[in-house]
C-alpha positions in Angstrom: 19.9 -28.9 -9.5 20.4 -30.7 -13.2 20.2 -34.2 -13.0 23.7 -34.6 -13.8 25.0 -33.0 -10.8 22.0 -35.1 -8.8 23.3 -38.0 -9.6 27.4 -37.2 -9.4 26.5 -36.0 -5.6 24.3 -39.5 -4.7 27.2 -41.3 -6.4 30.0 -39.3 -4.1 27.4 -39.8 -1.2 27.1 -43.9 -1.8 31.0 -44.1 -2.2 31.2 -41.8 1.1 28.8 -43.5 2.9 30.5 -47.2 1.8 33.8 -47.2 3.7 32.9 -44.7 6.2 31.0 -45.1 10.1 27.1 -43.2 9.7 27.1 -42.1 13.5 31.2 -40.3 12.9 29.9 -38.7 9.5 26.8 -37.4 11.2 29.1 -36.1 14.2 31.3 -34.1 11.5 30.8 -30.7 12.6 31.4 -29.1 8.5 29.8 -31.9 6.5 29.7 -35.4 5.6 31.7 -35.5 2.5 35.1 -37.3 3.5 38.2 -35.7 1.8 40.9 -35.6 3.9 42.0 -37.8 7.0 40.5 -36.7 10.4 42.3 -33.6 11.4 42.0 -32.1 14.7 41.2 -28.5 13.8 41.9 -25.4 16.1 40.7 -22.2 15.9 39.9 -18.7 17.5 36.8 -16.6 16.4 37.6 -12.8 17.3 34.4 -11.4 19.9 32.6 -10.1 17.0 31.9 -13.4 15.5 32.0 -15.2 18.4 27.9 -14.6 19.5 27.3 -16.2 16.2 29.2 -19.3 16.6 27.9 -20.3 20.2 24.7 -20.1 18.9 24.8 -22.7 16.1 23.9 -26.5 17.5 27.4 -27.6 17.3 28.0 -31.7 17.5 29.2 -32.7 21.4 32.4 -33.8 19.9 33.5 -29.9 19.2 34.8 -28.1 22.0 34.1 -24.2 22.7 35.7 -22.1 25.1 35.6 -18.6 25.5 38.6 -16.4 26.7 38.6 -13.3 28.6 38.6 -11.1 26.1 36.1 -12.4 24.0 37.6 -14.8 21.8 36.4 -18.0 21.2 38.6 -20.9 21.1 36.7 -23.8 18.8 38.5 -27.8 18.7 37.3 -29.7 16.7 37.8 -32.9 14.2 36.8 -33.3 10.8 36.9 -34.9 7.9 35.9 -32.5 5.2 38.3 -30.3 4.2 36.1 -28.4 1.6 33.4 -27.3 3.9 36.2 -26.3 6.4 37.7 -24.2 4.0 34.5 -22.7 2.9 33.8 -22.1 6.7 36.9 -20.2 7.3 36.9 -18.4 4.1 33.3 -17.3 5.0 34.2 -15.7 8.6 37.5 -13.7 7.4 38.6 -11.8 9.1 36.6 -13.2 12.3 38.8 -16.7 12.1 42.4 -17.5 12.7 43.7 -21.3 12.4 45.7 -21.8 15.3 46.2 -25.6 14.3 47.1 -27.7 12.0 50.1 -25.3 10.3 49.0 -26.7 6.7 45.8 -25.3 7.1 46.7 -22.3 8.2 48.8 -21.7 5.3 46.0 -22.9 2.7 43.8 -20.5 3.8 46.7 -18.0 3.2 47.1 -18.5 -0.4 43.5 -19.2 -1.1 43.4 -15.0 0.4 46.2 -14.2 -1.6 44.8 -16.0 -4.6 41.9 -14.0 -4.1 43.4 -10.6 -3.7 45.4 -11.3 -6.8 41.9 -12.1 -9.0 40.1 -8.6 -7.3 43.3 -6.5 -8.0 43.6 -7.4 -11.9 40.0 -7.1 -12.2 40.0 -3.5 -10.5 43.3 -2.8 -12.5 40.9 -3.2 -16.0 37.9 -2.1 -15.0 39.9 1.3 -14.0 41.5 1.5 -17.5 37.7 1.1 -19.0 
């Protein structure tokens, strides 16, 4: 990475690092980077996905439990809302928020948003 960006990420790191407990950072299960309050996070991971996720060395503070059916019910807390994001965005359609509400409607319009990009883009490159 450019030097730049180097040393905007140590800075964002050292301010992180600062106010926050090591030991609770290192127990975040999606990253270290503090931008939202802690937020008890629930979600279920359809049976596809779900092989994938109980393989992954999650911290002891997240909680899976596996239904029936399949599904995989995940609890968790975190503090970084960006790498969450980018987590759920990652496993659509495998991952439904089930908790918090707020989240669950983020991740709405960030797929919405992102149909709305793909569909102008289709709409020009079919008039090419």
């Amino acid at each position: 990475i450019g030097t730049a960006k180097f040393f905007t990420l140590l800075l964002l790191l050292y301010r992180t690092l600062a106010d926050t407990d090591v030991i609770k950072l290192l127990d975040d299960p999606f990253g270290f980077i503090c931008d939202m309050d802690e937020t008890e996070i629930i979600v279920e991971i359809d049976a596809d996905q779900a092989p994938f996720e109980k393989a992954i060395n999650w911290p002891a503070s997240t909680m899976l439990e596996e239904k029936e059916d399949g599904i995989l019910v995940m609890k968790t807390r975190t503090h970084s809302y960006f790498d969450l994001k980018r987590w759920i965005l990652e496993r659509t359609p495998h991952v439904k928020v089930i908790s918090p509400e707020w989240l669950r409607e983020d991740i709405r319009e960030a797929l919405v948003a992102g149909l709305k990009v793909n569909s102008v883009q289709k709409s020009k490159e079919e008039e090419s």
